[in-house]
C-alpha beads as a LAMMPS data file, in Angstrom:
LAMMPS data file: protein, C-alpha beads

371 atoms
370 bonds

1 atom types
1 bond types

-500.0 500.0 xlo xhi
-500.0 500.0 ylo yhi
-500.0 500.0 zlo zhi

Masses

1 110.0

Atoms # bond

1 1 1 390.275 -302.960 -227.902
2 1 1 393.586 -302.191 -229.642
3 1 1 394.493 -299.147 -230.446
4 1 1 394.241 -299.319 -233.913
5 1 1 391.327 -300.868 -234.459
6 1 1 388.313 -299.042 -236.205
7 1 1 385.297 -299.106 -234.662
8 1 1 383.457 -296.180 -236.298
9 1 1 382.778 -293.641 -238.596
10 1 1 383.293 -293.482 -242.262
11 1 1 385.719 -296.169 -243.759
12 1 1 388.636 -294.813 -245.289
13 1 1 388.367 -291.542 -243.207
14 1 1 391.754 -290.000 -241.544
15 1 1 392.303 -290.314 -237.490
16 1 1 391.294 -287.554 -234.789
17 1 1 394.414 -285.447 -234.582
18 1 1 395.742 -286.365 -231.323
19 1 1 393.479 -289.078 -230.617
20 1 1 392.762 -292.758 -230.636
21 1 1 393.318 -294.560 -233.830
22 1 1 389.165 -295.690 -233.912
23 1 1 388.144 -291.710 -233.740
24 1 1 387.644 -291.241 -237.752
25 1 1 388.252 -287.735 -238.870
26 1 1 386.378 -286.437 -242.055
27 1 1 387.547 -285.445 -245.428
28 1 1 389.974 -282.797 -245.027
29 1 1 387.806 -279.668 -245.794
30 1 1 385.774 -280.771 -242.831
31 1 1 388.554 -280.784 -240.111
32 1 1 388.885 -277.850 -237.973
33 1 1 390.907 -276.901 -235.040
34 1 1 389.670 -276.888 -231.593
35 1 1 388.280 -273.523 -230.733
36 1 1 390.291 -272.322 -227.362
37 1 1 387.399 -269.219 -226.941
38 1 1 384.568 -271.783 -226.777
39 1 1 386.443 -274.254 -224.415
40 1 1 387.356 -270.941 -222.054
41 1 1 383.558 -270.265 -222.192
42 1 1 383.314 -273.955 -221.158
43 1 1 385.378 -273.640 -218.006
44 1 1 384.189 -270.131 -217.095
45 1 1 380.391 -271.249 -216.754
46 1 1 381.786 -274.288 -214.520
47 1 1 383.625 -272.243 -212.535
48 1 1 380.699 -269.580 -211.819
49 1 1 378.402 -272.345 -210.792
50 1 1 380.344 -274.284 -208.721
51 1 1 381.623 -270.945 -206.776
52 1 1 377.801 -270.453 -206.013
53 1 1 376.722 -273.931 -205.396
54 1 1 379.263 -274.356 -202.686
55 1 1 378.623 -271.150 -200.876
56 1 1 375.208 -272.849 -200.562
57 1 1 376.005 -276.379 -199.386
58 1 1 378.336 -275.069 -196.837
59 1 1 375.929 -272.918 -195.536
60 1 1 373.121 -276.062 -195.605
61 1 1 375.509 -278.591 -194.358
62 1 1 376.305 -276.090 -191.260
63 1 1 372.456 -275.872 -190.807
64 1 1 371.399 -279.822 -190.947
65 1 1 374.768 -281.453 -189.677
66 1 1 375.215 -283.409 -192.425
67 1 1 378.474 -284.840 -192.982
68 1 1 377.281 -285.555 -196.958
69 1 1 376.500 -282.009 -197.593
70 1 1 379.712 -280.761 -196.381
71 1 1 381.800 -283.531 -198.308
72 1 1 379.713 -282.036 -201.152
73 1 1 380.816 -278.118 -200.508
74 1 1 384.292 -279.638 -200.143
75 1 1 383.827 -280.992 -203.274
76 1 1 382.448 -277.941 -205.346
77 1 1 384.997 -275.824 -203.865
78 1 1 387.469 -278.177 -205.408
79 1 1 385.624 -277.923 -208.261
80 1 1 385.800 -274.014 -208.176
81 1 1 390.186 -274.144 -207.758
82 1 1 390.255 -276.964 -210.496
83 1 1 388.205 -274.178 -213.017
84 1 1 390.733 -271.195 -211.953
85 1 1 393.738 -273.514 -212.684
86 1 1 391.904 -274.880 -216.136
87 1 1 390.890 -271.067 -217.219
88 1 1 394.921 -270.608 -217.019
89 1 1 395.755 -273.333 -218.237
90 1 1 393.631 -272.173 -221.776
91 1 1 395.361 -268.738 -220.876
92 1 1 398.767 -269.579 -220.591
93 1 1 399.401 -272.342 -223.245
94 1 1 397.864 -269.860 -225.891
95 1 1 400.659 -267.466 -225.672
96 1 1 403.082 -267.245 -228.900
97 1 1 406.534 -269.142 -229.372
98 1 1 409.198 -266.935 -228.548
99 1 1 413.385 -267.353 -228.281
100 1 1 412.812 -269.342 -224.923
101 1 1 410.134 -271.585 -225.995
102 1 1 410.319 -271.988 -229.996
103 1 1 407.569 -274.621 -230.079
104 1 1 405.448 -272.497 -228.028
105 1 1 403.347 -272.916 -224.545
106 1 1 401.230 -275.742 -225.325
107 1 1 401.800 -278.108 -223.154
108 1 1 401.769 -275.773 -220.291
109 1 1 397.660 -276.515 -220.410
110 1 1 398.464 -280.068 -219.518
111 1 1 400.843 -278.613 -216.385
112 1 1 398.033 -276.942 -215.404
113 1 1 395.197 -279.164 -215.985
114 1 1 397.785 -281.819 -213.978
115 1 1 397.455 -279.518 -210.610
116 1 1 393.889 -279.292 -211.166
117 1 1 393.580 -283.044 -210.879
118 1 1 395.870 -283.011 -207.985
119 1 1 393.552 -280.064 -206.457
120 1 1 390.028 -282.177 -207.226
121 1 1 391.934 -285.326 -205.306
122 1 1 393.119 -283.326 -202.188
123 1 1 390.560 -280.562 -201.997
124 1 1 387.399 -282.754 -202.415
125 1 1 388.478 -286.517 -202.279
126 1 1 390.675 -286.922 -198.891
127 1 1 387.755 -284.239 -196.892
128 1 1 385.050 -286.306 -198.172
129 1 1 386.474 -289.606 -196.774
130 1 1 387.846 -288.113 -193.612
131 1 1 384.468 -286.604 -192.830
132 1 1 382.156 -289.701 -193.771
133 1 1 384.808 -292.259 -191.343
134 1 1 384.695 -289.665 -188.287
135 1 1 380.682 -289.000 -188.955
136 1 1 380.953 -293.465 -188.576
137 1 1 382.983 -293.414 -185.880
138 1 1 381.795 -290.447 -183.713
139 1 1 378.284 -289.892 -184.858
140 1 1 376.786 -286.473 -185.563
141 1 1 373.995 -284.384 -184.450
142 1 1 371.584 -284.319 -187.588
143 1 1 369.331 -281.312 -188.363
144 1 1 366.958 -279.802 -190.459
145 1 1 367.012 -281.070 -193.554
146 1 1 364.729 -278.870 -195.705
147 1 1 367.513 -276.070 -196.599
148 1 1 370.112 -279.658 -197.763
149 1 1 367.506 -280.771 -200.050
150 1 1 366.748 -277.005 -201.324
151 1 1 370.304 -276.398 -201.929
152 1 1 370.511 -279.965 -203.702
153 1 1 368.006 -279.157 -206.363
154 1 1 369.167 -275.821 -207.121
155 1 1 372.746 -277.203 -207.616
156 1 1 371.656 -280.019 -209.594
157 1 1 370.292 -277.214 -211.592
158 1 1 373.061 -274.984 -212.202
159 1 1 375.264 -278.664 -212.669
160 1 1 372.929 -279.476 -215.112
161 1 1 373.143 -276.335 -216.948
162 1 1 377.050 -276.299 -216.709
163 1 1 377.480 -279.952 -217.853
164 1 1 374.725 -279.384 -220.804
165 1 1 377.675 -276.346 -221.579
166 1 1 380.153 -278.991 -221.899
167 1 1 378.664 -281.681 -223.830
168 1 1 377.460 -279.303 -226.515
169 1 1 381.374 -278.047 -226.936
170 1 1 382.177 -282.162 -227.313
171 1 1 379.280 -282.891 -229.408
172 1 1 380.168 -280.289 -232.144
173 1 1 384.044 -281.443 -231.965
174 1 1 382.796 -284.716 -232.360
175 1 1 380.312 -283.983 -234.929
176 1 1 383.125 -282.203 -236.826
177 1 1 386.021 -285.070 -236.543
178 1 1 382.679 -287.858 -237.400
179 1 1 383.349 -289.607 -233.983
180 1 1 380.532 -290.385 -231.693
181 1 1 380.540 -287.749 -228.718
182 1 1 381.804 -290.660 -226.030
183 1 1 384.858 -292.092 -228.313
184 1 1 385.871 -288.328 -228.698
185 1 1 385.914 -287.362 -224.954
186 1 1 387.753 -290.651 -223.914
187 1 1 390.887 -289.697 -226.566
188 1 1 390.405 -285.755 -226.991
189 1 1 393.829 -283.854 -226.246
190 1 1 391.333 -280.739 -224.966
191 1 1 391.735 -282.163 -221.638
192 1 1 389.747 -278.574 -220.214
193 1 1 386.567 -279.426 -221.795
194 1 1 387.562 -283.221 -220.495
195 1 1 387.835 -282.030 -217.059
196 1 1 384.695 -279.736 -217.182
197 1 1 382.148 -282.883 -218.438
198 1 1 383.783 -285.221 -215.905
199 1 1 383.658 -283.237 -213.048
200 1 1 380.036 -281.878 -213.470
201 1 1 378.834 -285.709 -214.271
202 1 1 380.545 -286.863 -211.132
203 1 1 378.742 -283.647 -209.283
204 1 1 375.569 -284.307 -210.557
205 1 1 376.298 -288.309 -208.728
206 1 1 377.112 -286.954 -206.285
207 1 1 374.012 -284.684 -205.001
208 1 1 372.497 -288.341 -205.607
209 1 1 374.547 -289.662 -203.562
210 1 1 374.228 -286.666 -201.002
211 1 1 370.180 -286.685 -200.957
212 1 1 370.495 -290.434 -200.530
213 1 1 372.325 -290.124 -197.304
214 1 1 370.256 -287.593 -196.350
215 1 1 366.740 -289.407 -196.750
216 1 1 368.325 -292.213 -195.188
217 1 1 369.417 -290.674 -192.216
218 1 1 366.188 -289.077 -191.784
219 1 1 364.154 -291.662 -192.303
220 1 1 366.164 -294.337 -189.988
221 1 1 367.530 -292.333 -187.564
222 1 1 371.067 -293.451 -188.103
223 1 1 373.812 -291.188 -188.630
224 1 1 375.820 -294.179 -190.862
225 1 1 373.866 -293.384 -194.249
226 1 1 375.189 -289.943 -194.493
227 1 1 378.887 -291.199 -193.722
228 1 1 378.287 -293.589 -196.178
229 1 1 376.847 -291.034 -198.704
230 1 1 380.521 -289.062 -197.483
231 1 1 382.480 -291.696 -198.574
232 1 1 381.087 -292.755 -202.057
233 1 1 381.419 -288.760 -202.856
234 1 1 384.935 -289.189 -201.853
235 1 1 385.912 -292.707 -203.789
236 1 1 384.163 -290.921 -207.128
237 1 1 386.335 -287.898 -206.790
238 1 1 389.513 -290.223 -206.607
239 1 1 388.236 -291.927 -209.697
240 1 1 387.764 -288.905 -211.382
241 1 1 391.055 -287.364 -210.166
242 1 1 392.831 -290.212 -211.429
243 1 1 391.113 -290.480 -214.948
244 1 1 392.268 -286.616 -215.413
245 1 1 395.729 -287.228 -213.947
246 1 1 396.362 -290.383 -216.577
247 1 1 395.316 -288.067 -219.468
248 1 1 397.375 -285.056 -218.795
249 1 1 400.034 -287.451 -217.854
250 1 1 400.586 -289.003 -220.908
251 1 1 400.045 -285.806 -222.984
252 1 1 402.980 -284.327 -220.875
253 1 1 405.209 -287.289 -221.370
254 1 1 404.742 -287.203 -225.097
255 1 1 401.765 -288.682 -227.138
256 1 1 402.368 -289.275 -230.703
257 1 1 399.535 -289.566 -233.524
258 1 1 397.326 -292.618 -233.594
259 1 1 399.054 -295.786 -235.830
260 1 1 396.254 -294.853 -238.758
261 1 1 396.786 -291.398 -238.508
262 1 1 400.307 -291.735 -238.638
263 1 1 400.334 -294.214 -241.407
264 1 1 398.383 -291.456 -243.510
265 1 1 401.215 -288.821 -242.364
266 1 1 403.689 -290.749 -243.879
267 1 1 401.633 -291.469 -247.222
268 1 1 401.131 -288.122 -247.755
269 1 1 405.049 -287.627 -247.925
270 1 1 405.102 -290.029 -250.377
271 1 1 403.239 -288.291 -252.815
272 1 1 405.435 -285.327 -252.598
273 1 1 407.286 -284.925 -255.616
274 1 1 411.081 -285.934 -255.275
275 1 1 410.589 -287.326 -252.189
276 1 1 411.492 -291.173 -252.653
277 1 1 411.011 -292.696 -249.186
278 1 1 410.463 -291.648 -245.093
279 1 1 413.363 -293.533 -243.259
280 1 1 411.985 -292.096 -239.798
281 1 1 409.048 -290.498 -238.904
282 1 1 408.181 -288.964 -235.098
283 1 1 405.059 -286.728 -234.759
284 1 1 403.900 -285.476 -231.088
285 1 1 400.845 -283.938 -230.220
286 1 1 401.481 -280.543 -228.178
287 1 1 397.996 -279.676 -227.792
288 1 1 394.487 -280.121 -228.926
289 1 1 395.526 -277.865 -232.319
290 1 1 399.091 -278.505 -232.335
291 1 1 401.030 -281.467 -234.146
292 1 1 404.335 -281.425 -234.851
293 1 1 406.041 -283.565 -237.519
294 1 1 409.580 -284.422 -237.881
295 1 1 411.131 -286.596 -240.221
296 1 1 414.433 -288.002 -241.987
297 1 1 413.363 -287.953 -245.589
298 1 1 415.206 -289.633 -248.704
299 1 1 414.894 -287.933 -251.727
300 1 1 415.660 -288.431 -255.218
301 1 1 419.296 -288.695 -256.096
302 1 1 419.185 -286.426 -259.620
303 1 1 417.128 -283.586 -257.344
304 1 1 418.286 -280.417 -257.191
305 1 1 418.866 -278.391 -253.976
306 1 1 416.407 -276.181 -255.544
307 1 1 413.875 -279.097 -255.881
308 1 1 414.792 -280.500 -252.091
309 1 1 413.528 -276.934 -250.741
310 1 1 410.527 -276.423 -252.501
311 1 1 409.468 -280.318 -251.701
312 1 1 409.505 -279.814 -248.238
313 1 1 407.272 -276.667 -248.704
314 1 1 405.099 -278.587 -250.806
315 1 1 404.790 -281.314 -248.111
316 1 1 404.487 -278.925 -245.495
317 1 1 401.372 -277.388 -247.617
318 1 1 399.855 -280.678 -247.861
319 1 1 400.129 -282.047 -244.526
320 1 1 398.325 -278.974 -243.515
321 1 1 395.840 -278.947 -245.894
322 1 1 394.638 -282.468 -245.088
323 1 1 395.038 -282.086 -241.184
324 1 1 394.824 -278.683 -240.469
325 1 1 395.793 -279.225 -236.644
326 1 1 399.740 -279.729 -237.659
327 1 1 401.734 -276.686 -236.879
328 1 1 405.342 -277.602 -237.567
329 1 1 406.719 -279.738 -240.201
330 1 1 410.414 -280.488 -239.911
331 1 1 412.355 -282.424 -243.060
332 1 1 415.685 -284.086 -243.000
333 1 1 417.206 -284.936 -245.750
334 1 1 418.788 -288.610 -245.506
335 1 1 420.062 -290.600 -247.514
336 1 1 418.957 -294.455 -247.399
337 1 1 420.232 -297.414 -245.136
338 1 1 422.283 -298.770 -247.920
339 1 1 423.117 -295.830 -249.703
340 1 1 426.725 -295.519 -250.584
341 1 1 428.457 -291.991 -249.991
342 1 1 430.189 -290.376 -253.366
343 1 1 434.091 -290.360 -252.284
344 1 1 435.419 -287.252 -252.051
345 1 1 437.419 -285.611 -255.062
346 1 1 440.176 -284.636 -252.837
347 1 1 440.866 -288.552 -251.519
348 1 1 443.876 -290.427 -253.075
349 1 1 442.042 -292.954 -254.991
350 1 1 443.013 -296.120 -253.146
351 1 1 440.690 -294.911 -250.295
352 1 1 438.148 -294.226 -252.681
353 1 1 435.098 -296.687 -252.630
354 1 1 432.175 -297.677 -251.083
355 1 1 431.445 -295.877 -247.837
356 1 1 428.502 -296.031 -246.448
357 1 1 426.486 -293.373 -244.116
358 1 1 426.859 -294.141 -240.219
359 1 1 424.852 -297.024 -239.421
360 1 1 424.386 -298.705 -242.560
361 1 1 426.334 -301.426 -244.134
362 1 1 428.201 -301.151 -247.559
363 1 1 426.680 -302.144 -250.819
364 1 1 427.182 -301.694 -254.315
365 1 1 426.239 -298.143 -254.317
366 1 1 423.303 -298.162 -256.833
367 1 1 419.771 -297.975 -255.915
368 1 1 415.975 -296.888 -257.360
369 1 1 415.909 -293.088 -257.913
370 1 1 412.043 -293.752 -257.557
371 1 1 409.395 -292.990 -259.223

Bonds

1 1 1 2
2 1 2 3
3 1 3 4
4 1 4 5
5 1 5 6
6 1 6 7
7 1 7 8
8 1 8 9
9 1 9 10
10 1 10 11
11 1 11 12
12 1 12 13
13 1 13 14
14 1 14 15
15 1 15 16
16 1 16 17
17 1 17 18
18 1 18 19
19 1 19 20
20 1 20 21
21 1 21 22
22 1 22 23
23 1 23 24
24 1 24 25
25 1 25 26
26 1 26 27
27 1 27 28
28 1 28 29
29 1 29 30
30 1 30 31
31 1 31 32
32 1 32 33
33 1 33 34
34 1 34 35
35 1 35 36
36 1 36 37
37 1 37 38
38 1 38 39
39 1 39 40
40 1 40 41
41 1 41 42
42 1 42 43
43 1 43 44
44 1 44 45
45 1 45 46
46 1 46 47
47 1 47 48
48 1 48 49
49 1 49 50
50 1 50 51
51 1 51 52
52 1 52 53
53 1 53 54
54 1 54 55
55 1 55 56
56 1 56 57
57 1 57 58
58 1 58 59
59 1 59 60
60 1 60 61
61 1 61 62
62 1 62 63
63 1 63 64
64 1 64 65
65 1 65 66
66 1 66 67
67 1 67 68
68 1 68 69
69 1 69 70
70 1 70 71
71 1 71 72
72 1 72 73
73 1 73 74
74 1 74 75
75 1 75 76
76 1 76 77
77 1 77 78
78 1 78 79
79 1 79 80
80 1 80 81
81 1 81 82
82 1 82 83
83 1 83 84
84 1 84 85
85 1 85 86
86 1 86 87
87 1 87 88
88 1 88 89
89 1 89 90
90 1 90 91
91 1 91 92
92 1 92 93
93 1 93 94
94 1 94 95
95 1 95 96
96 1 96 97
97 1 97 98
98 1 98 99
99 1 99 100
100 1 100 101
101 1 101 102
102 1 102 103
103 1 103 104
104 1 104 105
105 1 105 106
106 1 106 107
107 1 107 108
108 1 108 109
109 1 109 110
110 1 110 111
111 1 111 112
112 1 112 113
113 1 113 114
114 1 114 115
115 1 115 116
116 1 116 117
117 1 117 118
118 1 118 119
119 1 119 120
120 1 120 121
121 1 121 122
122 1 122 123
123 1 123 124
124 1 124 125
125 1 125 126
126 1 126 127
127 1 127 128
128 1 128 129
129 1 129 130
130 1 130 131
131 1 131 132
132 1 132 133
133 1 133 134
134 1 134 135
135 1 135 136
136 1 136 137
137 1 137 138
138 1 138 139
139 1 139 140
140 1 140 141
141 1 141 142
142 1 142 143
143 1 143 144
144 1 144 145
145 1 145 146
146 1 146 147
147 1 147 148
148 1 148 149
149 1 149 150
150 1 150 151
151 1 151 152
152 1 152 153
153 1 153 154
154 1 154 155
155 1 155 156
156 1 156 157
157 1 157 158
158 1 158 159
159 1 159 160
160 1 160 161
161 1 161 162
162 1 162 163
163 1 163 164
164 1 164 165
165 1 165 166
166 1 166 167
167 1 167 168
168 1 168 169
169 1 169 170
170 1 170 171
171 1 171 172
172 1 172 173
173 1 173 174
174 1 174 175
175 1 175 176
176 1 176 177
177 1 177 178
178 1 178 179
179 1 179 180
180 1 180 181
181 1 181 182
182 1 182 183
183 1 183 184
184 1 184 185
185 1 185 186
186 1 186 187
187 1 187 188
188 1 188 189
189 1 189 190
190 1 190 191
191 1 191 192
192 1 192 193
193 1 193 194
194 1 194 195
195 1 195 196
196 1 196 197
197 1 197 198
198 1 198 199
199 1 199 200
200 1 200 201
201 1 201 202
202 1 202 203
203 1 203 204
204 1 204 205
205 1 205 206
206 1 206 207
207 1 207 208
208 1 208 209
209 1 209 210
210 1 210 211
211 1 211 212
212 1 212 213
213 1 213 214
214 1 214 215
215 1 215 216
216 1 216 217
217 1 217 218
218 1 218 219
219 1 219 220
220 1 220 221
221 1 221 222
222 1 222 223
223 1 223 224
224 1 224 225
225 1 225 226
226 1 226 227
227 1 227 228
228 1 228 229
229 1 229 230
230 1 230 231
231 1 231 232
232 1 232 233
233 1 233 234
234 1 234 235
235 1 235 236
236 1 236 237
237 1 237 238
238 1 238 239
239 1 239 240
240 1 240 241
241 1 241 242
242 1 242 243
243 1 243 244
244 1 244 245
245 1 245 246
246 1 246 247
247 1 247 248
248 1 248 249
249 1 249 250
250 1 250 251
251 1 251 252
252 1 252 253
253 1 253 254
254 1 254 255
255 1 255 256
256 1 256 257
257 1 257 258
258 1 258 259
259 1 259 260
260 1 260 261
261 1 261 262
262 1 262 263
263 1 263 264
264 1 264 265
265 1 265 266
266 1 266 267
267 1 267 268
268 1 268 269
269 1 269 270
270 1 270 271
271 1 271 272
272 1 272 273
273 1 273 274
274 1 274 275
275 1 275 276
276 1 276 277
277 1 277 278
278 1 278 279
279 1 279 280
280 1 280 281
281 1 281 282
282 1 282 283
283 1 283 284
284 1 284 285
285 1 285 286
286 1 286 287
287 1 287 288
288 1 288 289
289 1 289 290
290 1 290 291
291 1 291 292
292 1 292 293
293 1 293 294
294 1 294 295
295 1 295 296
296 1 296 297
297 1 297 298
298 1 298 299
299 1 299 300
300 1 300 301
301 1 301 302
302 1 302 303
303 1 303 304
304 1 304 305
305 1 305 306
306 1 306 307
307 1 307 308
308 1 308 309
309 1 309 310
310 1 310 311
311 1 311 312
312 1 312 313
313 1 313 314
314 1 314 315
315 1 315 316
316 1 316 317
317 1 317 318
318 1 318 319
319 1 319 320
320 1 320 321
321 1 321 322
322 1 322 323
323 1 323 324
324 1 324 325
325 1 325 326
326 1 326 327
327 1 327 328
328 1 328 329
329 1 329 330
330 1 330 331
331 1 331 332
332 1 332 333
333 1 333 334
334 1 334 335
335 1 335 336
336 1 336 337
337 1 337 338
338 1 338 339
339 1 339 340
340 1 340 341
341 1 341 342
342 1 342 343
343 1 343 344
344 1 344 345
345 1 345 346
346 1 346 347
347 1 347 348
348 1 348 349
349 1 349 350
350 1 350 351
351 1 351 352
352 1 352 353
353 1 353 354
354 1 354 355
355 1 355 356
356 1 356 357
357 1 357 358
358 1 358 359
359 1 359 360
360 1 360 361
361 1 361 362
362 1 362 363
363 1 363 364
364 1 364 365
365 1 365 366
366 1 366 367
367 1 367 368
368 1 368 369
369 1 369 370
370 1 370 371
């Protein structure tokens, strides 16, 4: 699918700040900035459960010898560091600009959310394999199984409860930008709540996956189903780790606006008054509720410089009032390609002429003022 394609919601509608050009946003009066208090709350119910639930596989993979349940505590104690590093990630990138950082902390979160991958790959992923090829190669002494399969349901419990947490945050951000819930978490820039409903689906595979090698092993006699069951946890915690690496990734490198939303950006300007035409336009999304907007702007020759500074507070209002998720508007005013450069009253007038600006080539000096 490319990019700028649209596959849903209302025709007509503006783009999902930060997101894919086919996530539709609503009408302005209906957009609203992510809520960093709600996605916290997200992260700190996660966290809680997955502390608990691997206390209790440890303990139950100690007891029955599987090599399943302990890939599984490996993986919620992953789970629990990858939480810690997410809750400071919402922590740190909501501090205020200051001298040192002018734009402010917000891509810190993806910094963050970056180790946290790195932490779900190492801390759950490479165990989980190691443990299910030495349980294939060297065996293990299986045995009971009754406190696994206790611990199992009472974590798919808590899971349950902490992934039902998560998609209620992406439904109502989804609901609110008119995107369906799945298109939303594939492009959202809240890469916390991202982490949170990926890692609790893949936990909720893999007890599955755990109980499976389990029964198996119990009802064959064979050792191999559990390593199995091992690996599988591991391969779906390198899938996951790399799905949340590649999105933090490109948010630290730099992602601008969608192609739709960025065409609407730049139609917006035009309806400024004095502003004749956007030469260059570069927008970057810093966080889930922070755009920034920079632009060389040509405006109307007869303009005053009193009429140049109140247009780019007038745009500034605009932009904002249609996507409320833009923090910082820069303006430059530039004059156009072709645009000739009044010689100077102080030149002798044989250098006087067409000049003009860098990069352009000279013309006749007369152009549109606009509308």
């Amino acid at each position: 699918m490319a990019s700028d394609e649209i596959t849903g919601g209302p025709p007509g509608a503006p783009r999902v700040p930060g997101g894919p050009a086919d996530a539709p946003v609503p009408p302005p009066e209906r957009i609203e900035p992510v809520k960093a208090p709600e996605s916290a709350f997200t992260v700190i119910v996660a966290g809680l459960a997955n502390l608990g639930i691997a206390v209790a596989k440890a303990v139950a993979g100690v007891i029955s010898g599987s090599s399943a349940m302990l890939s599984e505590a490996a993986h919620s104690v992953a789970d629990t560091v990858t939480e810690v590093l997410l809750l400071t990630a919402l922590r740190r990138s909501a501090k205020p600009a200051d001298e040192e950082h002018p734009l402010g902390y917000g891509p810190e979160r993806y910094i963050w959310a970056m180790l946290a991958s790195v932490a779900a790959f190492v801390g759950g992923a490479v165990f989980s394999v190691y443990d299910g090829v030495h349980t294939l190669v060297q065996g293990e002494k299986l045995g009971n199984p009754l406190p696994s399969y206790i611990v199992l349901a009472v974590a798919a419990v808590l899971e349950g409860y902490s992934l039902r947490t998560g998609v209620r945050q992406i439904r109502g951000e989804a609901s609110r930008f008119g995107t369906p819930a799945r298109r939303y978490l594939r492009y959202t820039p809240d890469t916390a709540v991202k982490a949170v409903a990926m890692e609790d689906s893949a936990a909720l595979s893999g007890l599955l996956l755990a109980a499976g090698g389990l029964a198996g092993a119990q009802l064959t006699g064979s050792t191999v189903w559990d390593g199995i069951a091992s690996i599988l946890i591991g391969l779906l915690l390198v899938y996951v780790a790399w799905v949340l690496g590649r999105s933090n990734a490109q948010l630290l490198i730099g992602r601008p606006l969608p192609p739709r939303m960025r065409k609407a950006v730049h139609e917006e300007l035009l309806t400024v008054p004095h502003i004749v035409e956007v030469l260059e336009l570069a927008t970057l999304v810093q966080g889930p509720a922070e755009i920034l907007i920079a632009a060389k702007v040509n405006f109307r020759d007869v303009a005053s410089a009193e009429q140049v500074e109140w247009a780019c507070e007038d745009a500034e209002e605009q932009l904002r009032q249609r996507f409320p998720a833009i923090r910082r508007v820069y303006l430059d005013p530039t004059p156009a390609v072709h645009q000739v450069r009044p010689a100077s009253a102080g030149e002798p007038p044989e250098l006087r002429g067409d000049r003009p600006r860098p990069g352009g080539t000279p013309s006749s000096g007369r152009r549109s003022a606009g509308p």
